[in-house]
N, C-alpha and C positions, 0 to 999 in steps of 0.2 A: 919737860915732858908733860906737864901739866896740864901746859895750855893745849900740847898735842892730843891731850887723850878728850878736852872738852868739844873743841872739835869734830874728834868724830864722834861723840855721844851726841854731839848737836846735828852733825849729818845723819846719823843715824834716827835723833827725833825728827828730823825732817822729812827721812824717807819713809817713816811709820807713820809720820801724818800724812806724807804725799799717797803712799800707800791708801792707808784709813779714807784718805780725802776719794781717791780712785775707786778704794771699795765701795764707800757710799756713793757715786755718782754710778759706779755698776749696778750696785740695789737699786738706784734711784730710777735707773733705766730699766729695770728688770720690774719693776715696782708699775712703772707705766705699761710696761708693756702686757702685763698681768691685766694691770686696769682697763686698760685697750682689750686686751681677750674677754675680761669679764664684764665689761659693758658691751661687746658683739654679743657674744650669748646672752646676756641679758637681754637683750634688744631683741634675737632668736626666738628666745623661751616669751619674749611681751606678745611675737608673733604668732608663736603657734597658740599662746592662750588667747590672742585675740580670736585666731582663728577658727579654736573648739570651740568658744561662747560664738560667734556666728555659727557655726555649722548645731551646735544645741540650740539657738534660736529657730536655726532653719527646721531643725527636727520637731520643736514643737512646735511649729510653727503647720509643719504639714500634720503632726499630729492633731492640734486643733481642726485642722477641716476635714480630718478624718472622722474625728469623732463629731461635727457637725454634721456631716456625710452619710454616719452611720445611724443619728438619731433620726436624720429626714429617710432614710431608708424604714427603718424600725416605725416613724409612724406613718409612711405610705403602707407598709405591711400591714400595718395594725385597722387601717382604713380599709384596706383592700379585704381584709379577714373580717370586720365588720359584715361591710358592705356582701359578702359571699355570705355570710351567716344571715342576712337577713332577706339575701335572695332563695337560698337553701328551706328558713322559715317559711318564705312565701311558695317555694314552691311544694313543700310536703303539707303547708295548706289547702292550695289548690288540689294536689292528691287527695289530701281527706275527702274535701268535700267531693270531687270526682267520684271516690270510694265509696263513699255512702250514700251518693245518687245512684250507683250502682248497686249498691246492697239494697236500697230503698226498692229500684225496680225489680231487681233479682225476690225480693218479698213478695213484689206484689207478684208478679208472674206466676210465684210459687203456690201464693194462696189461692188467684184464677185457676191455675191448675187443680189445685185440692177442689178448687168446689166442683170444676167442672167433674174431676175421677170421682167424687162423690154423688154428684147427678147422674153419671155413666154408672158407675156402683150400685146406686139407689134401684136401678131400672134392672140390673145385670141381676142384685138379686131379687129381685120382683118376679124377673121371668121367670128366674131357675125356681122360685120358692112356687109359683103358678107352673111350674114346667114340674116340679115336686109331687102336688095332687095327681093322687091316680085320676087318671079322668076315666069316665067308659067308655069300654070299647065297644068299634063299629063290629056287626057281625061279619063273618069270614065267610068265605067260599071256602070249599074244599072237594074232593074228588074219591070217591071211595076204589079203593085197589079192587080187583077181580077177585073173588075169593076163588070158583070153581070155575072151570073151563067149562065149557058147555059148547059143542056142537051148536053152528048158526050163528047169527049175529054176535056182534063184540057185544059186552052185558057193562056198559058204563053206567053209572050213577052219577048228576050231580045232587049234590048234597049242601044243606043252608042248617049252620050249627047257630043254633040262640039261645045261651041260658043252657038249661036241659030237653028244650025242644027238636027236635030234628023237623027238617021241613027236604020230604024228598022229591024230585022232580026235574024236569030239564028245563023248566021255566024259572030261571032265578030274576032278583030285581034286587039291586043293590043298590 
């Protein structure tokens, strides 16, 4: 019985190593096939990182002519605002001086005007200060009223007043 029980200890070691052997050729397949999975996704993931580093190339890439884009913008403005500031200068220049060739004439008009109201003035009170003097008067004619009715002719008087003189008669000379 001896030999019978070594036997099957020895089948039995051989089916634990057939086994064992089976296992490890299962792992070893599962092992690859792991590696095969994880070299595809790695290969995946090499893609999409390649893919982000082009597509962030591409990004800075538009970003750089953006920002070249925007600085030739910035100094066309900067030109263009010059350039308006020194037409704006020249043209509130030319206003001045416009202005003040006008104020210049507006002067003088003003001051011909003064002399002339002052020549007109001068005369205006001339007259009125010679129009001031009583001067003498011319003698008057006058007509004396009827005092009494009298039967017969109308009884007119003319009458020439000078001073306190009376000069009567129908013969006047004025």
């Amino acid at each position: 019985m001896c030999s019978g029980g070594n036997d099957r200890r020895r089948e039995a070691k051989r089916d634990a190593e057939r086994r064992q052997q089976e296992a490890n050729e299962q792992a070893a397949r599962r092992q690859r096939e792991l590696d095969e999975q994880a070299a595809a996704r790695q290969a995946e993931l090499d893609a999409l990182a390649a893919q982000r580093a082009d597509t962030a190339r591409q990004q800075q890439d538009r970003r750089n002519q953006l920002e070249v884009q925007a600085q030739r913008q910035i100094a066309a403005q900067t030109a263009r605002g010059v350039e308006l500031s020194r037409q704006q200068d020249l043209k509130i220049q030319g206003m001045r001086q416009a202005s003040e060739a006008r104020n210049a004439a507006v002067r003088a008009e003003g001051e011909r005007k003064s002399r002339v109201i002052k020549t007109v003035g001068g005369a205006v009170s001339s007259s009125l200060r010679a129009m001031a003097v009583k001067q003498p008067m011319a003698p008057s004619a006058g007509q004396t009223s009827q005092k009494d009715r009298k039967k017969g002719a109308a009884n007119k008087q003319a009458e020439l007043r000078r001073g306190s003189t009376v000069t009567r008669g129908p013969n006047l000379s004025i």
